[in-house]
C-alpha positions in Angstrom: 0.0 0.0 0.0 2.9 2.0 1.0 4.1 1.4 -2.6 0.9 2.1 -4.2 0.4 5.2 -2.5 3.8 6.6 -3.8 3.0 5.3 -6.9 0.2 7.2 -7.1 1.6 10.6 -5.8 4.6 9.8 -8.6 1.9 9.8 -11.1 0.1 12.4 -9.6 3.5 14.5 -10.0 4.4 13.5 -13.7 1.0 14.2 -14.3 1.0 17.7 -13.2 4.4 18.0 -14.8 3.5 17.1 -18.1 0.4 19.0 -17.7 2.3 22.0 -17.1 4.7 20.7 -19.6 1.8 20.9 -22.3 0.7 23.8 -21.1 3.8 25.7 -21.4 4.0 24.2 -24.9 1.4 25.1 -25.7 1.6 28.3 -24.9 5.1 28.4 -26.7 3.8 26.8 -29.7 1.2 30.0 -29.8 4.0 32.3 -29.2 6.1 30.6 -32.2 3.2 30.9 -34.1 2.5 34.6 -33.5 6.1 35.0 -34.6 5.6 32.8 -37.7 2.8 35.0 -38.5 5.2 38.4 -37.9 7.9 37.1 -39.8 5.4 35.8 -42.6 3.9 39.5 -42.8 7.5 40.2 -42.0 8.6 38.5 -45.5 5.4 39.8 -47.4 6.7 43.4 -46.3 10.2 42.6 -47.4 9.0 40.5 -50.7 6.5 43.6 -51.4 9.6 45.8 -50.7 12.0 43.9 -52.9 9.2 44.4 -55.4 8.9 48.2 -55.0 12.6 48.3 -55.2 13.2 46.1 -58.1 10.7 48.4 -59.6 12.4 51.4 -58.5 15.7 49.8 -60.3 13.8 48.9 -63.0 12.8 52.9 -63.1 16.6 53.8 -62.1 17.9 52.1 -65.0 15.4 53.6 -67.6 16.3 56.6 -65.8 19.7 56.4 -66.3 19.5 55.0 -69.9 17.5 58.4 -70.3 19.8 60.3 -68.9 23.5 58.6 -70.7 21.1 59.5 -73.6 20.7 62.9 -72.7 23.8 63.1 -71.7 25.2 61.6 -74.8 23.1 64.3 -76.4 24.7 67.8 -74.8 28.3 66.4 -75.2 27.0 65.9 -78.9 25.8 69.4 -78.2 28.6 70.8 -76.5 30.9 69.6 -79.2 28.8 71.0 -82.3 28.7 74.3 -79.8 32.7 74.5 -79.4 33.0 73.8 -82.9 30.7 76.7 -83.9 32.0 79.1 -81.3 35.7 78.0 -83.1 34.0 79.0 -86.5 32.3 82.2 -85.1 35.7 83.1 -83.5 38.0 82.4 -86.7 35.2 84.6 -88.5 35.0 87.5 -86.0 38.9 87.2 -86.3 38.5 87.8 -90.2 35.8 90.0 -89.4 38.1 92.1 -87.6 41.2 92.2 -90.2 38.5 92.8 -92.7 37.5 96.3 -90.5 41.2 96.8 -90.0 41.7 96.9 -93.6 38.3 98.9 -94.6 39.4 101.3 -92.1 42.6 101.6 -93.6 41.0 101.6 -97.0 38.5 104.5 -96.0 41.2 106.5 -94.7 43.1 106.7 -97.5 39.6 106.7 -99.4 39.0 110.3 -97.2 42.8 111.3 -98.4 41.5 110.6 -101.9 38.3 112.5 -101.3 39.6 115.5 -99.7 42.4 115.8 -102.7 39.5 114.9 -105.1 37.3 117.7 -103.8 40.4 120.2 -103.6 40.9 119.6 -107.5 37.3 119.6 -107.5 37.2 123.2 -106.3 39.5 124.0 -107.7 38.3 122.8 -111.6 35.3 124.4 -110.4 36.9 127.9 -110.1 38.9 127.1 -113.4 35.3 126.2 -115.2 33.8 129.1 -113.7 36.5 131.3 -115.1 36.3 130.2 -118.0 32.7 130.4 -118.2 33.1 133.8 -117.2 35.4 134.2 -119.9 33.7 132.4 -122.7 30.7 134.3 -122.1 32.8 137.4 -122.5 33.9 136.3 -125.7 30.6 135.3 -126.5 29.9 139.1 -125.7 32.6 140.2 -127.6 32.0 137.9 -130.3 28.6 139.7 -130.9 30.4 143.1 -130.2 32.3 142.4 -133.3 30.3 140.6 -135.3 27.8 143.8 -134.5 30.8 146.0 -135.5 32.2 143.8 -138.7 27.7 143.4 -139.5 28.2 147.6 -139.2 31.6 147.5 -140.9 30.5 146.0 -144.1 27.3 148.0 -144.5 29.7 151.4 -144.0 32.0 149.6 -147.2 29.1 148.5 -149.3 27.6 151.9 -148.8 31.1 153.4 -149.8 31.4 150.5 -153.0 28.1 151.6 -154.0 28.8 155.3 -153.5 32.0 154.7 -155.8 30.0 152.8 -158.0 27.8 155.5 -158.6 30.3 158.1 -158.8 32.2 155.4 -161.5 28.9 155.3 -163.3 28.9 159.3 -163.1 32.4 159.6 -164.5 31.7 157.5 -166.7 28.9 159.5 -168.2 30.6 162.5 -168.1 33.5 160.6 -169.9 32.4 162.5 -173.6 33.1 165.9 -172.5 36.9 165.1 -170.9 39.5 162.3 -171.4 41.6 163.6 -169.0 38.7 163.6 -166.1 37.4 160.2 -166.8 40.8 158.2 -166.1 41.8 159.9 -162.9 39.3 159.7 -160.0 37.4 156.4 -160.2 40.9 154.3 -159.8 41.6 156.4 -156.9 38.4 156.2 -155.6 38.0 152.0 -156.2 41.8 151.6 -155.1 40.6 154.0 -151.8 37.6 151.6 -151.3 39.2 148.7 -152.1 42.2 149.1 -149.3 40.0 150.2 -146.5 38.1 147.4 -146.9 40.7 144.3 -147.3 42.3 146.3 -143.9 39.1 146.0 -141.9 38.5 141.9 -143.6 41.7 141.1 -144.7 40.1 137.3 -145.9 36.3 138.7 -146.3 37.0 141.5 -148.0 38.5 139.9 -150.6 35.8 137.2 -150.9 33.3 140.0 -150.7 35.1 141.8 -153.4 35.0 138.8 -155.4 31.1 138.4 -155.0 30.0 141.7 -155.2 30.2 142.2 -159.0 28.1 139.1 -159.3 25.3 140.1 -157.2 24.9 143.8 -159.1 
């Protein structure tokens, strides 16, 4: 009985134990499956996560493929610019000799000018002098043509005055031999010289036409 008794309270005590035992597995097999179901939601988080991120890369890279093109674009840019601002220097280089020069050219172009408008001024005065003088030899052109015009009536007025008095003589001729081969040579020679002194060329000429036209 003795034995059976402490049999029974052995029981009794493993019992207990593995009663308490379960229990605290029990109560550890809840905790580890609260933590399963942290570290599941855990891993969704972190699979979600990887997700976003691989996504983000994903964007990153088209990103950056974007931007090695852009980039890849303004050196493109930057070189056609350096080459341009090369040309546009080389030309505002030439552009400047070419000033240099045109200033040099105008300056002696202003030299040129200035000695041009000197001779100019002074042709001018030349031409104006001589204008002045032609038109008084224009004047005194008329003068003497006026005068020679006068000249010439005076000598046909004294021709036809010693043509009449030749004609005269003439008439009277029958009364005197002597009087009719005297005066009208004098008078024609008289007429004659006064007239080739005044036109030493015309008079002659004139001499020469005037027995045709009487």
């Amino acid at each position: 009985m003795v034995w059976h008794s402490e049999a029974a309270r052995q029981l009794k005590g493993c019992q207990e134990r593995i009663t308490n035992e379960t229990t605290a597995l029990r109560d550890r097999v809840a905790e580890l499956e609260e933590e399963r179901a942290r570290q599941r939601k855990q891993l969704e988080r972190l699979v979600q996560r990887e997700k976003d991120l691989q996504k983000q890369l994903s964007q990153a890279k088209e990103g950056r493929k974007t931007l090695n093109a852009t980039l890849t674009d303004c050196l493109e840019n930057m070189t056609r610019l350096d080459a341009n601002l090369s040309a546009l220097h080389h030309e505002l280089l030439h552009l400047q000799a070419e000033e240099m020069e045109m200033d040099s050219q105008n300056g002696a172009l202003l030299v040129q000018m200035a000695q041009w408008q000197g001779k100019a001024a002074e042709l001018g005065a030349k031409l104006e002098e001589a204008t002045e003088a032609q038109m008084a030899a224009n004047a005194e052109k008329e003068h003497c043509h006026a005068r020679e015009s006068a000249l010439q009536e005076s000598v046909r007025s004294y021709l036809a005055e010693i043509a009449s008095l030749q004609c005269r003589l003439q008439a009277r001729s029958s009364s005197s031999s002597s009087r009719r081969k005297g005066p009208p040579f004098r008078y024609i020679f008289w007429g004659m010289a006064i007239f080739c002194i005044l036109f030493p060329l015309e008079g002659l000429s004139f001499l020469f036409q005037a027995p045709a036209k009487q």
